[in-house]
Every structure is written in C-alpha cells, then in structure tokens.
N, C-alpha and C positions, 0 to 999 in steps of 0.2 A: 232352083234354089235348094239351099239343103236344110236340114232339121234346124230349128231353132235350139240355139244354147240355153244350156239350162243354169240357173241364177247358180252361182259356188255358194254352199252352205260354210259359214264359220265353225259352225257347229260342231262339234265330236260326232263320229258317227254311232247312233243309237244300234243297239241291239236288238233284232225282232224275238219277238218270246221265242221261236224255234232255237234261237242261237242260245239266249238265257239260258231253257232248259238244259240245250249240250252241254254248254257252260258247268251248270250246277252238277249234271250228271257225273260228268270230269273232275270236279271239284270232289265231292262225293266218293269217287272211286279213289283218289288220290288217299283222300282220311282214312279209308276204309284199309289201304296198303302201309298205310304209316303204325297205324293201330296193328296189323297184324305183325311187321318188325318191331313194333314195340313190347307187343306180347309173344314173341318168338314163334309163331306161327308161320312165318316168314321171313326168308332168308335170301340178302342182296347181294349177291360175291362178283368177283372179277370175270373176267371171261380168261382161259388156260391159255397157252399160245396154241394147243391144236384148234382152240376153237373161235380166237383171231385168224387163224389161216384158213378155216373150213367158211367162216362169215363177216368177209374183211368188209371195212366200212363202205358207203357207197360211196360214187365217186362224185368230188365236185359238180354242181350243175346237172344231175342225173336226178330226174323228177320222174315219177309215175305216171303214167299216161293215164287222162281223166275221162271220160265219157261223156260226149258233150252234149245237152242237151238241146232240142231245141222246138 
C-alpha cells in the first residue's frame, strides 16, 4: 500500500519565520530603493537599444536550474 493521504488544509498557507524574515528583508530593501529615487541618490532609466540587444529578455519557460536537495 502507499502513503496515507494527508487531510487538505482550507487554510492559507502560513509562512515560517525563515520566509517572514525574507519577506521583511525584501520589503526593507524595496523602501530603502524608493527613498534613494526619492532623494535622488538613485537613478531608474530605460535600458538603450544596444543594451536590449546585449541582454535580451529571457525566454518564455526558461527557469534556472535549482539544486536539489536531498
């Protein structure tokens, strides 16, 4: 026989504090980039066309190979 089924939670999936922290840290760095284009310390511009053709977008369905652990 195989593994027993595990009961579906209705429930939202909770966040473990490892993810929270990312979370906040993310958050944090985001404010931290908005304050610096707010105080001109940072500067957001377009990408040139040589530098659309040097770093074209990727392509649909093209994910990063992850390392799996185990």
């Amino acid at each position: 026989m195989g593994r027993p089924q595990r009961a579906k939670c209705k429930e939202k999936h909770v966040p473990t504090s490892y993810q929270l922290r990312q979370q906040e840290q993310h958050e944090q760095k985001l404010r931290e980039i908005r304050e610096q284009v707010a105080n001109g310390k940072l500067v957001i511009r377009q990408m040139t066309a040589d530098e659309r053709k040097r770093f074209p977008p990727p392509k649909p369905g093209a994910t990063r190979a992850r390392a799996k652990r185990r």
